[in-house]
Steps between C-alpha positions, in 0.01 A plus 500: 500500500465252197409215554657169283357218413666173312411682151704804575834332429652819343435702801600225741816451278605809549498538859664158504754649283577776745469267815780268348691654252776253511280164449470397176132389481554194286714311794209600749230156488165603454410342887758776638399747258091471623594591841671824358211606391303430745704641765518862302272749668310600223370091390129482672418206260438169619806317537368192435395605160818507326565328223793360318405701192484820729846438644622441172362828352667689859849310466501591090431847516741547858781340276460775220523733758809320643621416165483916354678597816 
């Protein structure tokens, strides 16, 4: 199993995508959208460690994915 950590906001997108594909990511604040993350089986980063950066980077790319669908 793969393992996630803050910097793998395409792959953590993704599964976010599939998890809630009726949530546009842009209305989700980045508080709320940190415990996503950290609550998907894969993340075994430190949860601590997030950044606002890193949350950015996970919200962007999970709207593109929203966005193209």
């Amino acid at each position: 199993m793969m393992k996630w950590t803050w910097q793998d906001s395409e792959e953590i997108a993704a599964e976010l995508a599939l998890l809630y594909p009726d949530t546009d990511p842009l209305k989700v604040q980045l508080k709320d959208l940190e415990k996503l993350v950290t609550d998907l089986n894969e993340f075994q980063d430190d949860p601590g460690a997030a950044t606002r950066p890193s949350l950015v980077a996970i919200q962007e790319a999970w709207y593109n994915l929203f966005d193209a669908g």
